[in-house]
Structure formats: C-alpha cells, structure tokens
C-alpha positions as CSV (number, residue, x, y, z in Angstrom):
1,X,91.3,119.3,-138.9
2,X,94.4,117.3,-138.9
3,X,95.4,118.4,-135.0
4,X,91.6,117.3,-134.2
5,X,92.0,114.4,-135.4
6,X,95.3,113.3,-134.2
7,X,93.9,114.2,-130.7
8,X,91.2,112.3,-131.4
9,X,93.1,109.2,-132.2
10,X,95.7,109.6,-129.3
11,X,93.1,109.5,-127.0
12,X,91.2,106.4,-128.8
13,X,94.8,104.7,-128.4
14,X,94.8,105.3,-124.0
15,X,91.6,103.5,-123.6
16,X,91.5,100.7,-122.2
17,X,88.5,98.7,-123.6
18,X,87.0,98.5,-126.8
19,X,83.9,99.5,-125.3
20,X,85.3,103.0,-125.0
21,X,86.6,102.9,-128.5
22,X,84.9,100.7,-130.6
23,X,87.7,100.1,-133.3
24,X,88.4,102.1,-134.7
25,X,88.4,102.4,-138.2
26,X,90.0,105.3,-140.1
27,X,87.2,105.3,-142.2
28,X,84.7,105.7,-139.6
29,X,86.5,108.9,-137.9
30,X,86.4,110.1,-141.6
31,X,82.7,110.0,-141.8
32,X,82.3,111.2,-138.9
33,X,81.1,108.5,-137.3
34,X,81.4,109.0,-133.0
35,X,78.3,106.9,-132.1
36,X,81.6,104.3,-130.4
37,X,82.8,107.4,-128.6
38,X,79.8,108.8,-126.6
39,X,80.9,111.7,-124.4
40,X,84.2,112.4,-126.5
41,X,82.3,114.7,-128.9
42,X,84.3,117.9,-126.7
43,X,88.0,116.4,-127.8
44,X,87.1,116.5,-131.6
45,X,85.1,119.9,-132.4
46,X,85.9,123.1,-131.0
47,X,88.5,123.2,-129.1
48,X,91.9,125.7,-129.5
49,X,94.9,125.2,-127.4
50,X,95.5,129.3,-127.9
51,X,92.8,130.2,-125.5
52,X,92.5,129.4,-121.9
53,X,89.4,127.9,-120.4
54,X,86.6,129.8,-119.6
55,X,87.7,132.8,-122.3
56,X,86.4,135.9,-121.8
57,X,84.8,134.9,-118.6
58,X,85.7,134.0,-115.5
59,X,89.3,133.0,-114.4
60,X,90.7,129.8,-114.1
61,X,91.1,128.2,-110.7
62,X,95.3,126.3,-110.8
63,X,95.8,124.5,-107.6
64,X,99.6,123.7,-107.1
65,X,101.3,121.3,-105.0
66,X,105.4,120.2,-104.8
67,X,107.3,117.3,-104.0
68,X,110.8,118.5,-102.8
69,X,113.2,116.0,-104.4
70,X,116.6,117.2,-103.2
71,X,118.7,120.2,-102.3
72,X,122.0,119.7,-104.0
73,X,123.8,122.5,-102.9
74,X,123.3,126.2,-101.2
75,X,126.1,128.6,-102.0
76,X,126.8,131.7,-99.8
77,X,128.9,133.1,-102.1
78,X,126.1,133.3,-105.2
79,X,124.0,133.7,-102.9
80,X,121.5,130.8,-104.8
81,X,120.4,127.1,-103.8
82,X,119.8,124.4,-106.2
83,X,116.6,121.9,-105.9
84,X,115.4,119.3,-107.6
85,X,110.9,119.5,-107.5
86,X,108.2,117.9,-108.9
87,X,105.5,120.4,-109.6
88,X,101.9,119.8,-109.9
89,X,99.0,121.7,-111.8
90,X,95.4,120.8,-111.7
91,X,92.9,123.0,-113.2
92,X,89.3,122.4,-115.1
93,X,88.6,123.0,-118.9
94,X,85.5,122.6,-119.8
95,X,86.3,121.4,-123.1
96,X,87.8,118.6,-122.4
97,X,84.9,116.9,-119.9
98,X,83.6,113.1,-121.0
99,X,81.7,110.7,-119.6
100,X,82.2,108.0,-117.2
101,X,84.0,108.3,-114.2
102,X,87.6,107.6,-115.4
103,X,91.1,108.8,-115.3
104,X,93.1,108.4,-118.2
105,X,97.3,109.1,-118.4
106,X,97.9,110.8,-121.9
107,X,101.3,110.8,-123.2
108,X,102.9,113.3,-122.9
109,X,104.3,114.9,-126.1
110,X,99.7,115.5,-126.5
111,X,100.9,118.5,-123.8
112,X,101.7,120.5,-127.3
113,X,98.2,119.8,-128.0
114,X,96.2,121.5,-124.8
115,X,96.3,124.6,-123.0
116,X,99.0,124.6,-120.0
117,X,99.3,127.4,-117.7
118,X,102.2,129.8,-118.2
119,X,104.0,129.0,-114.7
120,X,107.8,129.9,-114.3
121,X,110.2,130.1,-111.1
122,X,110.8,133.8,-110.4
123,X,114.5,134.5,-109.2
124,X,115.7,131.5,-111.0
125,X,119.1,131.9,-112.4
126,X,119.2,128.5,-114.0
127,X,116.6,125.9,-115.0
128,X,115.9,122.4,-117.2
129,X,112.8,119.8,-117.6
130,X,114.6,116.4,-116.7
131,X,114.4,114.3,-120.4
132,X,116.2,111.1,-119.7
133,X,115.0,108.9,-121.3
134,X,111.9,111.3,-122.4
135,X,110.4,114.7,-121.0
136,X,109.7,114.0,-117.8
137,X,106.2,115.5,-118.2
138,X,102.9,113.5,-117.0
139,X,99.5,114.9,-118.2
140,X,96.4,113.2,-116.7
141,X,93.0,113.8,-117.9
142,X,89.2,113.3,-115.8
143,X,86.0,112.9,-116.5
144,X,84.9,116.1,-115.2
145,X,87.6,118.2,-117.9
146,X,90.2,118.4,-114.5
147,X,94.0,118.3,-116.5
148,X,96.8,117.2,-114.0
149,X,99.9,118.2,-115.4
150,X,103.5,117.7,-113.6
151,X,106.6,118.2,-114.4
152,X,110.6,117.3,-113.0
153,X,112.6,120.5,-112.9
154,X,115.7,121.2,-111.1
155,X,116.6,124.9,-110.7
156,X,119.1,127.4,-109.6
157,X,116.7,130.3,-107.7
158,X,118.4,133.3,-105.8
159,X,118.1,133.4,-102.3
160,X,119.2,136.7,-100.4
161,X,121.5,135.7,-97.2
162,X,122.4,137.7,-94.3
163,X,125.5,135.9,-92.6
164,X,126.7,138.8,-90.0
165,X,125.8,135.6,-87.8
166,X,127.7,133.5,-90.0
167,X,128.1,130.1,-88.5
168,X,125.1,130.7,-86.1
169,X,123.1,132.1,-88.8
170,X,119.4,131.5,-90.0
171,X,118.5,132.2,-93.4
172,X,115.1,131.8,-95.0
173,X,114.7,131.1,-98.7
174,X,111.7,131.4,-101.4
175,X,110.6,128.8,-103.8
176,X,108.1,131.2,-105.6
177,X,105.9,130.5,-108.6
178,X,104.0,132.9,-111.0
179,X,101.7,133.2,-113.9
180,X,104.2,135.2,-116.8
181,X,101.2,136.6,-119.0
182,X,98.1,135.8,-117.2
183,X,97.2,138.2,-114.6
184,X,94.7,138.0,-111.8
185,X,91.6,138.2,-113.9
186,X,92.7,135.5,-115.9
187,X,94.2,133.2,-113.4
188,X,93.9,132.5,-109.8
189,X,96.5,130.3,-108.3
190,X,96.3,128.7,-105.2
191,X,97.8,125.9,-102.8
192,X,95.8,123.0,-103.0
193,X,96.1,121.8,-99.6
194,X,97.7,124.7,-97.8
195,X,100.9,124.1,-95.8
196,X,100.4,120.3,-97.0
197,X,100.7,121.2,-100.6
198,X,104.5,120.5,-99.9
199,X,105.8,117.5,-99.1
200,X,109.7,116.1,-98.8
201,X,111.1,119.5,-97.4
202,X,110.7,117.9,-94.3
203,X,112.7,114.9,-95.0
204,X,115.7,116.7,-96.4
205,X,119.1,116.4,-95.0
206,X,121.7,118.6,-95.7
207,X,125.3,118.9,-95.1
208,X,125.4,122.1,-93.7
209,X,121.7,122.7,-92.7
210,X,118.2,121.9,-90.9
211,X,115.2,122.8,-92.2
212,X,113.4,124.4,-89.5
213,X,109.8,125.5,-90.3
214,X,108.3,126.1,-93.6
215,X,105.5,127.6,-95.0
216,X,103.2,128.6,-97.9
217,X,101.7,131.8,-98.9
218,X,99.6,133.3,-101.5
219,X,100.6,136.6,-102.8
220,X,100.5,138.7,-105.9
221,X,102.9,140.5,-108.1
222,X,102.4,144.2,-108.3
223,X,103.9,145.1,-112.4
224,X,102.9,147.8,-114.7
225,X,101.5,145.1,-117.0
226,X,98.9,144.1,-114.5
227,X,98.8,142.2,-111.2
228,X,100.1,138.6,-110.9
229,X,99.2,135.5,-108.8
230,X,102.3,134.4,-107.2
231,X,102.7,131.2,-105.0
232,X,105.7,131.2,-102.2
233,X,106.9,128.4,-100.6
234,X,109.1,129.8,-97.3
235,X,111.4,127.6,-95.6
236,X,113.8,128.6,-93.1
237,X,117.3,126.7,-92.7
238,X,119.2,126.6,-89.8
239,X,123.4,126.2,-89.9
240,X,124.8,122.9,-88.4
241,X,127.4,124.9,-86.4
242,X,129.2,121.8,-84.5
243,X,131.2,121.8,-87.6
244,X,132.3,124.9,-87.3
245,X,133.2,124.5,-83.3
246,X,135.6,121.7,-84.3
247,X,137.0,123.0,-87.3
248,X,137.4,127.0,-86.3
249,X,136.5,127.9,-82.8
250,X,138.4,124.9,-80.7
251,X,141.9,125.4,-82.4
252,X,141.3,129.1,-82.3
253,X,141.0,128.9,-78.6
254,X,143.6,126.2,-78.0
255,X,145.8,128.7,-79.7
256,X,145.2,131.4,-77.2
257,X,145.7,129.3,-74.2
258,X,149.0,127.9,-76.1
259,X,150.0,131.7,-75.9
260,X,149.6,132.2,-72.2
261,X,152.1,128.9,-71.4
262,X,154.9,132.2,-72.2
263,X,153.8,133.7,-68.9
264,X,155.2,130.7,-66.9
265,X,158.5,131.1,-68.3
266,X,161.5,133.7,-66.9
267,X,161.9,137.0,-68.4
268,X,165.8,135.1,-69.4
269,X,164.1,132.8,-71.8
270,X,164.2,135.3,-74.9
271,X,164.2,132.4,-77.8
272,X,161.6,130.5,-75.7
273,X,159.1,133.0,-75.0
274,X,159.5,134.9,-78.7
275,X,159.4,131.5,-80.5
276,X,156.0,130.7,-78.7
277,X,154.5,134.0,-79.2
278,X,155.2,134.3,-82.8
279,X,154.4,130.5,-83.8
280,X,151.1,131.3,-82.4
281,X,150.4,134.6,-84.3
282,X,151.3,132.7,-87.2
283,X,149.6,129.9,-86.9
284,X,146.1,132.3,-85.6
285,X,146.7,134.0,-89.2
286,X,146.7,131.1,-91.1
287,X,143.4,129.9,-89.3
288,X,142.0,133.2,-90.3
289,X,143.0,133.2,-93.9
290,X,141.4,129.7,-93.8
291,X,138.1,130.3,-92.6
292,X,137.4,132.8,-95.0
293,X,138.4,131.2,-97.9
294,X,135.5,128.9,-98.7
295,X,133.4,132.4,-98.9
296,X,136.0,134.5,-100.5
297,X,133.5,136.5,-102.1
298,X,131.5,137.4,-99.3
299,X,134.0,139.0,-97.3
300,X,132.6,142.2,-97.4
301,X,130.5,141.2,-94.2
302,X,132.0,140.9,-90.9
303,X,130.7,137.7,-89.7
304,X,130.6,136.0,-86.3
305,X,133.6,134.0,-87.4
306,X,135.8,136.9,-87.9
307,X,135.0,138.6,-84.6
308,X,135.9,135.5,-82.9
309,X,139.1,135.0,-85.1
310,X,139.6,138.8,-84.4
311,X,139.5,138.4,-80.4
312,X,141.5,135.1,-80.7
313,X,144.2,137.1,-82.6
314,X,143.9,140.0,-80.1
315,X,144.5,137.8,-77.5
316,X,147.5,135.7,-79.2
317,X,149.1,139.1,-80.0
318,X,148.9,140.9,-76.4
319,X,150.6,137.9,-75.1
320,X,153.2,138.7,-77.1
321,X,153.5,142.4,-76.5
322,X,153.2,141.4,-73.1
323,X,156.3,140.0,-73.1
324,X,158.3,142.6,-74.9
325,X,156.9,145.4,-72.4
326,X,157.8,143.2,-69.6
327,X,161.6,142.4,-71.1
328,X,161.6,146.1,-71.9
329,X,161.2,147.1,-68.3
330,X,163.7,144.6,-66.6
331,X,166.4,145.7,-69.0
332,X,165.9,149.5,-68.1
333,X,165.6,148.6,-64.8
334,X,169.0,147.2,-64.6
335,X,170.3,149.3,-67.1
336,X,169.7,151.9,-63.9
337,X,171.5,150.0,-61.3
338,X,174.4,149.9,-63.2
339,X,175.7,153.5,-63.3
340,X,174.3,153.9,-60.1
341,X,177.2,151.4,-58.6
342,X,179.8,152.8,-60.7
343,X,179.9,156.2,-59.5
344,X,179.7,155.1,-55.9
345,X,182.6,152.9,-56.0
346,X,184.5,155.3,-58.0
347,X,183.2,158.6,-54.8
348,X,184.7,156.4,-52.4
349,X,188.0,155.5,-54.1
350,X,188.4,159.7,-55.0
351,X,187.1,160.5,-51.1
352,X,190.1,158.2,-50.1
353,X,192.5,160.0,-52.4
354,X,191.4,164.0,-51.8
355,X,192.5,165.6,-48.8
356,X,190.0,166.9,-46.5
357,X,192.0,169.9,-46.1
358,X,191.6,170.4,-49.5
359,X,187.8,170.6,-48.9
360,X,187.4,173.2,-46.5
361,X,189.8,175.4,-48.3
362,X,186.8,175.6,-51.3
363,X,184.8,178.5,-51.4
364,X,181.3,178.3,-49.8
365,X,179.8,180.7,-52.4
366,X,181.0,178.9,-55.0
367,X,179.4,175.1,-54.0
368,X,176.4,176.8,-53.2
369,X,176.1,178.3,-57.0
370,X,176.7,174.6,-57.7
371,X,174.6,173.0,-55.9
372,X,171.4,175.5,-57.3
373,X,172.9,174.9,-60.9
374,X,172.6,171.3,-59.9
375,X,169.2,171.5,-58.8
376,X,167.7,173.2,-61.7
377,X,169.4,171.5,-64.5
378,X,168.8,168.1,-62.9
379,X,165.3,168.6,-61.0
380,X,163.3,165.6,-59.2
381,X,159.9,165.1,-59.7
382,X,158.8,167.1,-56.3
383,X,161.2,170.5,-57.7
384,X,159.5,173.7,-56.0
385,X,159.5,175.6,-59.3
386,X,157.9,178.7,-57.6
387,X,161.1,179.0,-55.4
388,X,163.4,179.2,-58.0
389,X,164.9,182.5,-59.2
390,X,164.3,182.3,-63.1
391,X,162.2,183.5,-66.0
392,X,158.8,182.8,-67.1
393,X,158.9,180.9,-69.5
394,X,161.7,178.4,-67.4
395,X,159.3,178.1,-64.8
396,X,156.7,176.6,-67.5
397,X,159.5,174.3,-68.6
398,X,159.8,173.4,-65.3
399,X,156.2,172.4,-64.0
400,X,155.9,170.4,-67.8
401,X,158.8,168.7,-66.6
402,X,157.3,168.0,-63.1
403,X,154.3,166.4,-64.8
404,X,156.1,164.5,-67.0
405,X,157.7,162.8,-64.6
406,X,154.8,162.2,-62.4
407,X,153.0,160.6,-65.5
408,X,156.0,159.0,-66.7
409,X,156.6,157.7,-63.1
410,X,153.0,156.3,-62.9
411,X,153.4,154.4,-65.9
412,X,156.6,152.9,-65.2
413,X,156.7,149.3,-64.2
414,X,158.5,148.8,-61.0
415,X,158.9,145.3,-60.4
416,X,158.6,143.2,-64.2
417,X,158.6,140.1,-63.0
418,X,155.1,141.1,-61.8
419,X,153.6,141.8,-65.4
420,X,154.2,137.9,-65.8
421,X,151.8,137.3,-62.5
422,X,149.0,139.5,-63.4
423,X,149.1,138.8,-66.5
424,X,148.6,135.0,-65.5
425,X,145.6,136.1,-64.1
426,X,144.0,139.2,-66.2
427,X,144.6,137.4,-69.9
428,X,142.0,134.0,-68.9
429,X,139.5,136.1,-66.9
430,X,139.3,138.7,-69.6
431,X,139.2,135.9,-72.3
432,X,136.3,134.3,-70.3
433,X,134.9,137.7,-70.4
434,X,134.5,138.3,-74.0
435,X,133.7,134.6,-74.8
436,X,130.4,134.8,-72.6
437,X,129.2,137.5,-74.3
438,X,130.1,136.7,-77.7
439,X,128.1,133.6,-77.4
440,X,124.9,135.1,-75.6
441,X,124.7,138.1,-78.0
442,X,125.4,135.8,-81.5
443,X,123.0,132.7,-80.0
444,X,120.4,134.7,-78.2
445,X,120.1,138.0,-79.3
C-alpha cells in the first residue's frame, strides 16, 4: 500500500497543473478520493513491478536505439574496445496508460518502482551507469502506458581481431545486446528504426581508425535455458596506415638503400664497408624490436609489419654477406698468384745454376714414373681416370674428385670486383620485386 501510494504521489508531484492534480491533500489520497486524478486510477491499484506486461500472454514488443558517445580506446593486445553509449528502451505496459495526450519525465530513482527490461552487453568485460552528480538514468512515461527508459553506460566489450594484415588490417566489432532471463516468448526485441537506430558512430574519430560501414541486425541466442532475442550493432573499422608508412615502412627502406651505398666502395675499404653493413643491421633490429613492442602480447601472429621488417632485414643482411663473400674471393684470388711467382722466379734462378749436362744424364724411366706419380697425385679437373693404371676403388676417388672440382670451379668467383657490379644492379631490382608484391597481395588480396 505504502509503494502505491508513494507512486502515486511522485507522479502527482511531475504534473504540471493543478488541473491534473487537484491538491492534493494527504487526506484525500487516504480516503481514497481520485475524482482530481481522472485516468490515473492504473498507477494506484494493481500494478506489481515483479511481472512484466502482458503476463502470461503475449510478449512484450522493446524497441532499442543508441547514441554512440565516444570510443576511448581499442586495444589489440586485449583484444577489447571501450565506448561510451546512450541506450534507449521503449516498450508499452498496459498498466501504466492515462489520459490526455501528455508526456511526463519521472525522476528517476521511481525506475525501482516499474518493470524494466533485463538488458545487458554480452562480451563485456567491464561496465558502469555514469552517476555524477546522480544516476544518469531518464524514465519517461505516455499517455498510451509507452515507458522510455535510457541510460549512460560506458563499457569494455571483447572484440575478436585478426591482424595477419596488421597495419593494413580491417577488423569488425559487435555492440550486442540481450534479454538475460526473458526469452523469446516473453520478449521480442527489435531496432526501432533499423540501421537509423544508431546514431554518432558515424561521427567518430579515432586516432588510429575509420569507421567504414556499419550495420544492425536482429538475431537470437541459442542456450539450453531457452532462446534469446539478441540485438547486434556491426561496425567495421579501418587502420589509418599513413602512420605506420612514416613511422615503420620509410626508415625500414631508407635503411636498405643505406646498405647498398657499401657496393660503391673498393673491396680495400674493410672498416668502411663493415662499419656500414653492421650499423645498418643494427639499427634494422632495433626498428624491429620497436614495432612490436606496442603489441607485445600479440606476437604470436605474423603480421604484415613483420614480413616487411623481415625482408628489410633480409636485404640489410645480404648486403653485408655480400661483402664478405666478395673480400673472401679477392683475398684467395691473390693468395694464388703469390706462390705461383715464387716458384717461377726461383725455376729460373736453379735452371741458371744446374748443368744441362746434368739433365740428360737422368734416367728416362725414372722422370717418366715421376711425371705419372705427378699426374695422379696432383690431377686437373679434365684427368682421364679411365686411362690410368690403378684400382677400383682409386678410380672412384678419382672421378669424385673430377666433380668436385667442376662444381667447385663453377662456383668460384673469378673476377670479385664484379660481385660489387651486379650486385649494384640485382639487390634494387629484386627489392622492387618483393615490394610490388607485398603491397598488391596485403592491399588487394
């Protein structure tokens, strides 16, 4: 009785003429007296906040509708965004109809009083009702029993991501909204103006992001308590990647044409050419440690960023073998003229000093025998193995050794100062290469 009648009286308090409520006299609520409230008979006798509308029969109709407020943050590595929304209820009770044609704003602590639909945010990992300076609630009540109830909630959902595409990357997130008790035969839910129902997503702007497109759907929830009416609000956000181009990709690639300046300088230039190679590869690992710091704990995917870090570092560090395969080569190379001009000076000072008599008195059989000895212990790459008097297994020694050579041979680098010229030539055009398809397959495919 005392619930009735404080209802009763909060209501008397929100209108505005005392033609609605003719004063209101304590005395005259106690007697029962509502001849000075025609219509309000509904709000005094009967009603019970524990039971929906329409109990026992048919369900009731809740037509939603959101104002986006603000996105504060989205955060890759929990996977979550954070909005601030104003969400809007409107259903009919019966109960609660009056006369007239008026709209009256109820305070809102009268919300404990009435029936309110069970609504919460699935996927939210964090939530509050605004309360500065008091609930920021608003219940509104017609003539024809129609309750508009809103409320100011800002809320932490989950939001699955997918950043193998990572900066170029799309993702699309779900604002979705279900009855928690109520199934379908007790609630329906709908949008109450469709894709319209939403309003400031459009106006959002976000450090990282554009909104793209969104959209609203009307689903239900499959559980083994019953079916639910769900309400999802789809929006897909696109990555500002500009940022990313200035901050990641341009020094990355500056970095490996810094590496290339190594092939314009001589073979000679050891501290030059090693200090430039390994300030680079430094410098390309710091960058990488960098980038994937602000999502140190997604770095279980491999995302577009890496691969491009990955190529870049590729790139810095062949330049740098380049060079030691190419310094490698000219010092074996003259490593090989040098004994080669020893012995012959040394031939010609001995031919001076022997006697040629001394010569022809050697046996013949005897520098034959050497000169097969020679032959087989030190073979050329074109030695006739089959030709040879010798066993089996030497011969098999023998043709491995002939390949050997030939494959040793056609890897060997004659000239070194060449690897500097093609490589001049090979390391851009290949980096061109791999940069066109990078970018058609991560902004096209």
């Amino acid at each position: 009785m005392f619930c009735r009648y404080f209802c009763f009286l909060s209501l008397c308090l929100f209108l505005p003429t005392q033609r609605r409520c003719s004063l209101g006299h304590i005395s005259d609520l106690r007697s029962g007296d509502t001849t000075s409230l025609p219509g309000f008979e509904n709000l005094t006798m009967g009603y019970n906040k524990y039971l929906r509308p329409y109990f026992g029969g048919e369900p009731v109709q809740i037509a939603m509708s959101l104002d986006i407020a603000s996105i504060s943050s989205i955060s890759e590595s929990d996977m979550d965004y954070t909005a601030t929304i104003y969400l809007r209820q409107r259903w009919t009770d019966p109960r609660l109809v009056f006369h007239g044609n008026k709209s009256f704003t109820l305070d809102a602590r009268l919300v404990e009083l009435l029936w309110v639909p069970d609504t919460y945010i699935v996927e939210s990992k964090r939530s509050f009702l605004h309360d500065v300076t008091v609930g920021n609630r608003l219940i509104r009540l017609f003539s024809n029993g129609t309750i508009l109830y809103a409320l100011r909630i800002t809320t932490t959902v989950a939001c699955s991501m997918d950043l193998s595409k990572y900066p170029m990357d799309t993702q699309t997130c779900r604002l979705q909204l279900e009855s928690w008790g109520y199934d379908e035969n007790d609630v329906i839910f709908t949008w109450l103006r469709g894709n319209d129902s939403v309003h400031g997503i459009e106006k959002l702007r976000l450090s990282q992001y554009t909104v793209e497109r969104y959209y609203t759907l009307v689903s239900k929830s499959q559980q083994e308590t019953g079916s639910y009416p769900r309400l999802i609000l789809q929006f897909e956000l696109r990555r500002n990647v500009l940022y990313f181009i200035l901050e990641t990709y341009v020094p990355s690639t500056l970095l490996v044409m810094l590496s290339w300046v190594s092939f314009w300088i001589t073979l000679d230039s050891v501290p030059a050419r090693t200090c430039i190679g390994v300030t680079t590869v430094l410098s390309m690992t710091t960058l990488m440690i960098g980038s994937r710091s602000s999502l140190s704990k997604t770095n279980c995917f491999i995302k577009a960023i890496d691969v491009y870090l990955g190529i870049c570092f590729s790139f810095i560090f062949g330049a740098l073998v380049e060079y030691a395969v190419a310094h490698y080569s000219s010092s074996q190379k003259c490593a090989a003229k040098a004994p080669q001009e020893g012995p012959a000076n040394e031939l010609t000072k001995e031919m001076e000093e022997v006697n040629i008599t001394n010569i022809l008195n050697s046996s013949i059989t005897s520098y034959k025998r050497k000169i097969s000895f020679t032959s087989i212990e030190i073979s050329s790459d074109n030695v006739n193995c089959s030709g040879l008097t010798m066993k089996t297994h030497e011969k098999i020694k023998c043709v491995l050794r002939n390949k050997m050579h030939r494959i040793i041979g056609y890897f060997t680098i004659q000239n070194p100062s060449n690897v500097d010229h093609y490589s001049k030539l090979l390391f851009p055009l290949f980096f061109m290469l791999v940069n066109v398809f990078y970018w058609a397959y991560y902004l096209y495919f």
